[in-house]
GUMIRO-256841 format. One record per residue (C-alpha): x, y, z; residue in three letters. Coordinates in nm, 4 decimals. Example, Ala and Ser with C-alpha at 12.3 -4.5 7.8 and 13.67 -1.06 7.14 Angstrom:
<rs>
<X->1.2300 | Y->-0.4500 | Z->0.7800 | residuo->ALA>
<X->1.3670 | Y->-0.1060 | Z->0.7140 | residuo->SER>
</rs>
This chain:
<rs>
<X->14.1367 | Y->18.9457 | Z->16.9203 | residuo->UNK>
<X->13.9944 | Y->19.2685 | Z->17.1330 | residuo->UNK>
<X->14.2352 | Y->19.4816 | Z->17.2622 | residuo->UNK>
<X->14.2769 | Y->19.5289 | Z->17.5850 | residuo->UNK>
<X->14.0226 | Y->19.6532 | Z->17.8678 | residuo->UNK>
<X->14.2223 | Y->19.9228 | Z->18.1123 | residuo->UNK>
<X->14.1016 | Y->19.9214 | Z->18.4461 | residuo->UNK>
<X->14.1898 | Y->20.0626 | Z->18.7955 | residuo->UNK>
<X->14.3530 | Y->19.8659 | Z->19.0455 | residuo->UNK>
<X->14.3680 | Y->20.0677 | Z->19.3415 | residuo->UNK>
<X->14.5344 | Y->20.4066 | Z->19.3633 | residuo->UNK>
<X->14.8786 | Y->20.3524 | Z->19.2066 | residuo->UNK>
<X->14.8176 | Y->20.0654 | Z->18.9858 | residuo->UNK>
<X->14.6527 | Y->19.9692 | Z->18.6113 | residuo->UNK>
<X->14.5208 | Y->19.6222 | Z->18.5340 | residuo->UNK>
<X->14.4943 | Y->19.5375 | Z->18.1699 | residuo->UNK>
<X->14.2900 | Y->19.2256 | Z->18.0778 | residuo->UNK>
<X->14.3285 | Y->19.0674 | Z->17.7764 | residuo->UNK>
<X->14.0657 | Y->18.7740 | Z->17.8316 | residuo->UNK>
<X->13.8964 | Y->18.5851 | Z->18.0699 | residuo->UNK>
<X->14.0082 | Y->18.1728 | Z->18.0432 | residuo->UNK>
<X->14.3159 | Y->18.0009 | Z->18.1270 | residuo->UNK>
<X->14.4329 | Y->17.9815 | Z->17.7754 | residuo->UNK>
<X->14.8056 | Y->17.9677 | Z->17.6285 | residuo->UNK>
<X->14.7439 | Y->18.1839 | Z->17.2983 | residuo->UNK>
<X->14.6316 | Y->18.4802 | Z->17.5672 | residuo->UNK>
<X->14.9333 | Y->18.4281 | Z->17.8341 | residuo->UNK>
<X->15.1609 | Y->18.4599 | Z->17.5470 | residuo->UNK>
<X->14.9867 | Y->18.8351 | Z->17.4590 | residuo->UNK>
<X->15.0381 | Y->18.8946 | Z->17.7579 | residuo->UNK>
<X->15.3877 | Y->18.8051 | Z->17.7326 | residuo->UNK>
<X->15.4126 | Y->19.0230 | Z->17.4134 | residuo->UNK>
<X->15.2591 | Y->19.3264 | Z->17.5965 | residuo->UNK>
<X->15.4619 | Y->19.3208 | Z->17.8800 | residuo->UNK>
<X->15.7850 | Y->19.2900 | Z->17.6548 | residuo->UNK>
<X->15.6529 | Y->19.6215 | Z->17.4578 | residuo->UNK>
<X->15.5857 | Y->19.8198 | Z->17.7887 | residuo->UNK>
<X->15.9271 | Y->19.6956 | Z->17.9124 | residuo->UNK>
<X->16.0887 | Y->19.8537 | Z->17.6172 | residuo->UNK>
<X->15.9054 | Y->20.1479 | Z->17.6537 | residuo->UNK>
<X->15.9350 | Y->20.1685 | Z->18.0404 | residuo->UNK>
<X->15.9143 | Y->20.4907 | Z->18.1310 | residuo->UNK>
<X->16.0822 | Y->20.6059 | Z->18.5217 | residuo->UNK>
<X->15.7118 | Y->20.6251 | Z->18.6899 | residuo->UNK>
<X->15.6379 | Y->20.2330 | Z->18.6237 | residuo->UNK>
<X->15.7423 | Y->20.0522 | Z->18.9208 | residuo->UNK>
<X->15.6480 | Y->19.7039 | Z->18.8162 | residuo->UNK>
<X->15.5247 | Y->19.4639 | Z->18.5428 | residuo->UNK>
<X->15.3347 | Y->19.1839 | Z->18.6649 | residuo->UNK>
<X->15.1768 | Y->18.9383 | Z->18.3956 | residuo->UNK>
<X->14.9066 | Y->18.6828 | Z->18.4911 | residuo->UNK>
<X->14.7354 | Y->18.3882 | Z->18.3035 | residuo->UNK>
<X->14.5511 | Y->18.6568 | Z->18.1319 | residuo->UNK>
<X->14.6043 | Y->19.0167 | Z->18.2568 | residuo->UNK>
<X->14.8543 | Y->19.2224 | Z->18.3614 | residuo->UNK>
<X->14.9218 | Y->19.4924 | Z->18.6315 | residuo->UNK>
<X->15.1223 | Y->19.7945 | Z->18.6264 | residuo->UNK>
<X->15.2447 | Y->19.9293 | Z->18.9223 | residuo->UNK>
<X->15.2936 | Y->20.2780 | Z->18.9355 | residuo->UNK>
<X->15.5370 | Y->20.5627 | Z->19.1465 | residuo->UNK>
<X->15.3029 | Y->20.8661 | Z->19.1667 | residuo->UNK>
<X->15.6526 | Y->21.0146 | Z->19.2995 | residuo->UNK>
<X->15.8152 | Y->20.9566 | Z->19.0060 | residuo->UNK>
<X->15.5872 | Y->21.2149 | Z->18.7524 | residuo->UNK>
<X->15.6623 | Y->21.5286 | Z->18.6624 | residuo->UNK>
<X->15.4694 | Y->21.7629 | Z->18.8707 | residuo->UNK>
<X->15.4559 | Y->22.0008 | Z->18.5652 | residuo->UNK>
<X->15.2484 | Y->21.6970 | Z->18.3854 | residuo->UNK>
<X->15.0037 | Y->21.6765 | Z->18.6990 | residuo->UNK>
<X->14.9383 | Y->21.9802 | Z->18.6323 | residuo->UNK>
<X->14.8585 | Y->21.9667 | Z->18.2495 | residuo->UNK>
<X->14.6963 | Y->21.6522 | Z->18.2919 | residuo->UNK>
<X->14.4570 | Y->21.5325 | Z->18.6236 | residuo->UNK>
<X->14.6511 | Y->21.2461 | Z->18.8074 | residuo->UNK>
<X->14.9166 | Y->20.9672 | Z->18.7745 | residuo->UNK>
<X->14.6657 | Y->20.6688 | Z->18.6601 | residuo->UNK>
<X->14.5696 | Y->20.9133 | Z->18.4045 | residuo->UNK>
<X->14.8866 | Y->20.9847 | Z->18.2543 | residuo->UNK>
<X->14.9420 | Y->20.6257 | Z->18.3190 | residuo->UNK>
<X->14.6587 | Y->20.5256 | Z->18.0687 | residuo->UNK>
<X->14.7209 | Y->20.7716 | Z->17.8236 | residuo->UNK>
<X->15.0658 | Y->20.6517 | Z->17.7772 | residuo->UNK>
<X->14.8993 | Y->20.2961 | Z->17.7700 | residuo->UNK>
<X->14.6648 | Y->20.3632 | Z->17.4840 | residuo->UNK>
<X->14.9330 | Y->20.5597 | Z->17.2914 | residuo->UNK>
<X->15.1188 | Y->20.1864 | Z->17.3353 | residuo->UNK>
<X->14.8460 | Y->19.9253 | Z->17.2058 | residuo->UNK>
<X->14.8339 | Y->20.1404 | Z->16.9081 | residuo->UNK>
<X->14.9788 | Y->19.8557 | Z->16.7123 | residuo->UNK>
<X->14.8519 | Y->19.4993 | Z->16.6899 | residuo->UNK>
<X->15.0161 | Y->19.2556 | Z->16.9728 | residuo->UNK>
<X->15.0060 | Y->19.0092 | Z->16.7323 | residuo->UNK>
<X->15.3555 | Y->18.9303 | Z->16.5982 | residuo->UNK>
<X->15.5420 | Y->19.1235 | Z->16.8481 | residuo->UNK>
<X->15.6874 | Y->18.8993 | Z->17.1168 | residuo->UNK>
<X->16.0582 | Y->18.8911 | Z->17.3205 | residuo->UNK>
<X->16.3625 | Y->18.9026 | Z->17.1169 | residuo->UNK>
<X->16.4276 | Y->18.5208 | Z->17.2970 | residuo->UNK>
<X->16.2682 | Y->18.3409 | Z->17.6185 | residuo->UNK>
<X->16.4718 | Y->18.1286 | Z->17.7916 | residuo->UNK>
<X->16.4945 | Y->17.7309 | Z->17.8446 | residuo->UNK>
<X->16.4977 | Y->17.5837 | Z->18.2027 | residuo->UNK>
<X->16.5919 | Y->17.2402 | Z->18.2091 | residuo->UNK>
<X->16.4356 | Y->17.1051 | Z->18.5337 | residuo->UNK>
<X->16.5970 | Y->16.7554 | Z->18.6583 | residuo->UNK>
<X->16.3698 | Y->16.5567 | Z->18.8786 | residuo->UNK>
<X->16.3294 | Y->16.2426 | Z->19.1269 | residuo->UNK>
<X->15.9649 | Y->16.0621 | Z->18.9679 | residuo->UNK>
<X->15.7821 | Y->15.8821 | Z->19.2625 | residuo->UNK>
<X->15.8753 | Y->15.7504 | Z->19.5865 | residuo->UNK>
<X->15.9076 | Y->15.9216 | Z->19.8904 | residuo->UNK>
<X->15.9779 | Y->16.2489 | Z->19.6525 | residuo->UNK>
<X->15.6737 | Y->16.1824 | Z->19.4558 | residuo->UNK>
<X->15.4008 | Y->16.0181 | Z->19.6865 | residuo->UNK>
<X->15.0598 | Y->16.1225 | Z->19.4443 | residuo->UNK>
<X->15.2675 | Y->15.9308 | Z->19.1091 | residuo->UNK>
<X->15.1169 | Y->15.6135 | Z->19.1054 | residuo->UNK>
<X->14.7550 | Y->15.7427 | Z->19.1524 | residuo->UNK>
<X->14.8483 | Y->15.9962 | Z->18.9048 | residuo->UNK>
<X->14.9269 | Y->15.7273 | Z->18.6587 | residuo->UNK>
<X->14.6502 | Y->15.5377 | Z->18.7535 | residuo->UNK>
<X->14.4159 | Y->15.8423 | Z->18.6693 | residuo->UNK>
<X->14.6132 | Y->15.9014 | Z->18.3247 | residuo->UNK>
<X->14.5338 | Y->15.5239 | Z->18.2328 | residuo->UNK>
<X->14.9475 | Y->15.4963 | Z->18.1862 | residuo->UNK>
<X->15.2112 | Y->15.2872 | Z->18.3575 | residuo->UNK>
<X->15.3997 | Y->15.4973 | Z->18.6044 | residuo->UNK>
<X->15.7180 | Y->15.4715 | Z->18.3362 | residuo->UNK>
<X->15.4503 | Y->15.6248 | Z->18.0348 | residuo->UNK>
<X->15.3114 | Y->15.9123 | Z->18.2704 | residuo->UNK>
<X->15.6770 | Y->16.0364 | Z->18.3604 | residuo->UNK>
<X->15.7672 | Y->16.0293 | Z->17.9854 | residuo->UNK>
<X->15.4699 | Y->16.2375 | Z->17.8962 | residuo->UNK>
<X->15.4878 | Y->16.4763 | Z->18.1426 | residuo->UNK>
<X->15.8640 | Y->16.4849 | Z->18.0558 | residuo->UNK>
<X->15.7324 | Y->16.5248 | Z->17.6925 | residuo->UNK>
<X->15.6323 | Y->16.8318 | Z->17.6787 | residuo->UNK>
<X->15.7386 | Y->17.1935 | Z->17.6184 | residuo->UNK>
<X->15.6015 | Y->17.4710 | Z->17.9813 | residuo->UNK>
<X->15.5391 | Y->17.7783 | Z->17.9525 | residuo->UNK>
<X->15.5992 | Y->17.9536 | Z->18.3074 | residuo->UNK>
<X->15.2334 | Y->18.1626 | Z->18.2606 | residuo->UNK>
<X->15.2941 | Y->18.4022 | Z->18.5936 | residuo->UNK>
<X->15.4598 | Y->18.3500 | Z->18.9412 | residuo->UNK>
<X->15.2007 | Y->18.3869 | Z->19.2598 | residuo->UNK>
<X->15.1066 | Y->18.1512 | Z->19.5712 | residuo->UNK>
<X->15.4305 | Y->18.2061 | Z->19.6843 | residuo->UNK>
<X->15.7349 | Y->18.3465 | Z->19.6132 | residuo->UNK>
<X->15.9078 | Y->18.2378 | Z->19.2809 | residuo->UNK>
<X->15.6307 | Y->17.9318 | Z->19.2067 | residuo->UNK>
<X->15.5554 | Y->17.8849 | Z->18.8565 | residuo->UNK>
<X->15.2364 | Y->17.8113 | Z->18.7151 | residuo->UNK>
<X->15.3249 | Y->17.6091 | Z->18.4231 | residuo->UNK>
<X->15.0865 | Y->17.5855 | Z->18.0953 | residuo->UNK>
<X->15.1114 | Y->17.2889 | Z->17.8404 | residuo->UNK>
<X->15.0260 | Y->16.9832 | Z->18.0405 | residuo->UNK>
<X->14.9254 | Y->16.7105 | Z->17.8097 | residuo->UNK>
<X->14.5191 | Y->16.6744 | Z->17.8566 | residuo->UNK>
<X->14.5346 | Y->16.3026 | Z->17.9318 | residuo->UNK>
<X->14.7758 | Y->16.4436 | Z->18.3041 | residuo->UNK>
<X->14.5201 | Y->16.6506 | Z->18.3988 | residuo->UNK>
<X->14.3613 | Y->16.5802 | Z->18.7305 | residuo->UNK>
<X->14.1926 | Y->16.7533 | Z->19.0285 | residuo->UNK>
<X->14.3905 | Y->16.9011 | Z->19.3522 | residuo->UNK>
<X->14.3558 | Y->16.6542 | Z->19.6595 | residuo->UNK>
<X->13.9981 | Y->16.7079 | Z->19.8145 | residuo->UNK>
<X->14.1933 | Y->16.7408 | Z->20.1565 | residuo->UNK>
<X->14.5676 | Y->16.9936 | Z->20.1130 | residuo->UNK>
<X->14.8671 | Y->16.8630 | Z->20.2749 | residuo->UNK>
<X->14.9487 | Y->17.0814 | Z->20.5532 | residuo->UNK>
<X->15.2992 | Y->17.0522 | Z->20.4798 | residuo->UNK>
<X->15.4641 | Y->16.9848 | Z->20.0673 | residuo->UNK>
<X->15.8099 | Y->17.0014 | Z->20.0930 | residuo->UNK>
<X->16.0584 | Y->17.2708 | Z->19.8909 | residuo->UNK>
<X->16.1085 | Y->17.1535 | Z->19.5271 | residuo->UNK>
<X->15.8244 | Y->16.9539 | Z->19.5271 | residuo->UNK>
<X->15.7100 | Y->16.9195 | Z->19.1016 | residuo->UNK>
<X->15.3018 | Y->16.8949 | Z->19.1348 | residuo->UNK>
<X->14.9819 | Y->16.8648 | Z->18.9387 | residuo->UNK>
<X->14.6849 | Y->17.0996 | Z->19.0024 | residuo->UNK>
<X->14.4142 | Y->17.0448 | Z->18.7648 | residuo->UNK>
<X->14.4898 | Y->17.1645 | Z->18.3635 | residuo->UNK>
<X->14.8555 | Y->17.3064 | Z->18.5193 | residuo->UNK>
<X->15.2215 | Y->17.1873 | Z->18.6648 | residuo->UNK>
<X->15.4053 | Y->17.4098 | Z->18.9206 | residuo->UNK>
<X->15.6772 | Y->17.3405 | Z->19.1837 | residuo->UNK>
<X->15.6729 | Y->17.4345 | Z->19.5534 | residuo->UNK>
<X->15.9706 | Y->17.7009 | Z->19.6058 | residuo->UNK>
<X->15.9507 | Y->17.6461 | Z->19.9285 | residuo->UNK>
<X->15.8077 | Y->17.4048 | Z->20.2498 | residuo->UNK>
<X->15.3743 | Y->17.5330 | Z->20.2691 | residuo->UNK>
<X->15.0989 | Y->17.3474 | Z->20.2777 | residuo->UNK>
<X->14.9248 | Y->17.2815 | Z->19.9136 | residuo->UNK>
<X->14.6585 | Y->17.0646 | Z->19.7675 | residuo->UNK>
<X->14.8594 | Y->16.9655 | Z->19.4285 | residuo->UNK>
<X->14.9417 | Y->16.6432 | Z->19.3475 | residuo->UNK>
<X->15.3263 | Y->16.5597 | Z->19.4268 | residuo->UNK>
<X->15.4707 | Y->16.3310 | Z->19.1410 | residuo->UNK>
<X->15.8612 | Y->16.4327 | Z->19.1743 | residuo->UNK>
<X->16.0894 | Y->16.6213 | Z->19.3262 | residuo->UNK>
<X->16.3893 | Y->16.8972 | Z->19.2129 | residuo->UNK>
<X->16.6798 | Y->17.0035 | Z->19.3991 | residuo->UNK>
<X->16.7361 | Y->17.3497 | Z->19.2446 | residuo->UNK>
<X->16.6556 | Y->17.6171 | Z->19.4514 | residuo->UNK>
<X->16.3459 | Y->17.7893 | Z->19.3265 | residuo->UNK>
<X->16.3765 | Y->18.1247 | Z->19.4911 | residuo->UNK>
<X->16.7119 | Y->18.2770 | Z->19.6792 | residuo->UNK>
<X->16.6959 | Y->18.6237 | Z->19.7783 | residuo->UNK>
<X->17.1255 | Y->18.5757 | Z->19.7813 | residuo->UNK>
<X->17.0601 | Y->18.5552 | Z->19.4035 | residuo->UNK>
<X->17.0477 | Y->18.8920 | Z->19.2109 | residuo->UNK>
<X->16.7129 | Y->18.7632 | Z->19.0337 | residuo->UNK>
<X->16.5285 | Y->18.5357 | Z->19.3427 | residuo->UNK>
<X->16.3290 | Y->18.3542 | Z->19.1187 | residuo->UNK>
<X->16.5185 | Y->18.1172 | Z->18.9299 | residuo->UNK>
<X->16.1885 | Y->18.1206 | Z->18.6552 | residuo->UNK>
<X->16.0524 | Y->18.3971 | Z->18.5156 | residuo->UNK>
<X->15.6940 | Y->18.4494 | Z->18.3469 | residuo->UNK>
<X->15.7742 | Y->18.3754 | Z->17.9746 | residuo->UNK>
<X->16.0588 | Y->18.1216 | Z->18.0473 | residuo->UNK>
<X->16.0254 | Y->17.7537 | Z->17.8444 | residuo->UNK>
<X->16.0316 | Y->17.5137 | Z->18.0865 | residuo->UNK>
<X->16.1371 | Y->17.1022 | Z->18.0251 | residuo->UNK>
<X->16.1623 | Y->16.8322 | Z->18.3103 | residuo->UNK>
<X->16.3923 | Y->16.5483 | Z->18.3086 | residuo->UNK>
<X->16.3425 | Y->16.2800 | Z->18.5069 | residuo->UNK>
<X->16.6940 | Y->16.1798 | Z->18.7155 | residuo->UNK>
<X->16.4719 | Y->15.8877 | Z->18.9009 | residuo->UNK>
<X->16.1734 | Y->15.6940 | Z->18.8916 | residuo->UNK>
<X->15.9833 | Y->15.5239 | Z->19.1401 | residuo->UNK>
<X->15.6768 | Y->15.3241 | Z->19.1071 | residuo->UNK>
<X->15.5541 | Y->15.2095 | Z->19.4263 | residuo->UNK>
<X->15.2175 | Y->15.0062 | Z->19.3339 | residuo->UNK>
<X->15.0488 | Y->14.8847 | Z->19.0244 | residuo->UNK>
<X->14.9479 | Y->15.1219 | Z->18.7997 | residuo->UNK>
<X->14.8071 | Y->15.1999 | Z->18.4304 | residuo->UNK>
<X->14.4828 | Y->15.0508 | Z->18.2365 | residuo->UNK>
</rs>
């Protein structure tokens, strides 16, 4: 694979891409780079913040020695210097010491899942087969964004796949366990969304009482059990 393309992002921040696609063999380098730079964190980076396939470094221009500004030209400098001097070695290989496993209990259908039948229907499955598939299957939280604490989740079996509504619900409740195209995420909170809504969970995605708010993390292994499951209508082949 390349290495990594360094680029500014704005005047106190690095962005480091490390492809272009939606693709689960690049999140997890991303994964792997952000656990090196963690354990190399040095008091001027702020914040690591991994995407699908990039990841930006947030950076306290405070925080450098001013004797170093002067040796050198500016923070983002000193910033990518340090950067190169850390993709030295290959990516491949290194990853966390250990990710975690979420268990994620959910309600299938019903008035908690609303979009389950025609999700099933769209899957070719009975409502029973889609639930066990998507229950099936191993997540990989990929990076948080759209809101606080939600989880884009990569893994979805190819045959679940299917497109946002054409029309977003002004209002998806907290909790709510949804389908956007390739992807699975849950709602941490009441917003409006366009993602399919097969399920529901009643853990608390995000609680700024909590010492970590988010109760996933980019990197996490994520499972759902279903608790419930509804089928409303006819569905399947």
């Amino acid at each position: 694979m390349s290495a990594p393309i360094i680029e500014p992002l704005g005047e106190a921040a690095l962005l480091l891409r490390l492809g272009e696609r939606i693709e689960l063999g690049v999140n997890r380098r991303v994964h792997a780079l952000a656990a090196r730079l963690q354990a190399r964190r040095p008091p001027w980076l702020r914040e690591i913040v991994p995407a699908y396939a990039s990841l930006a470094l947030h950076l306290d221009p405070q925080a450098f020695d001013s004797n170093a500004l002067d040796r050198e030209s500016d923070p983002l400098a000193i910033a990518e210097a340090w950067l190169q001097d850390a993709l030295k070695d290959p990516l491949e290989g290194f990853a966390p010491a250990s990710s975690r496993m979420v268990e994620i209990p959910v309600r299938y259908g019903g008035e908690h899942g609303p979009d389950l039948d025609a999700f099933a229907r769209h899957a070719g499955l009975s409502v029973a087969q889609a639930v066990e598939r998507h229950c099936a299957v191993e997540y990989t939280v990929a990076m948080l964004g759209f809101a606080p604490g939600f989880p884009y989740l990569l893994g979805l079996d190819p045959a679940l796949q299917m497109p946002r509504l054409a029309t977003p619900r002004v209002k998806v409740p907290a909790g709510s366990v949804a389908i956007g195209g390739e992807q699975t995420g849950i709602y941490p909170r009441e917003s409006p969304g366009g993602w399919r809504i097969i399920g529901h969970t009643a853990l608390t995605l995000f609680d700024t009482a909590r010492r970590s708010p988010s109760l996933l993390q980019p990197g996490d292994r994520v499972r759902f059990l279903a608790t419930e499951v509804i089928a409303t209508g006819a569905a399947g082949a």
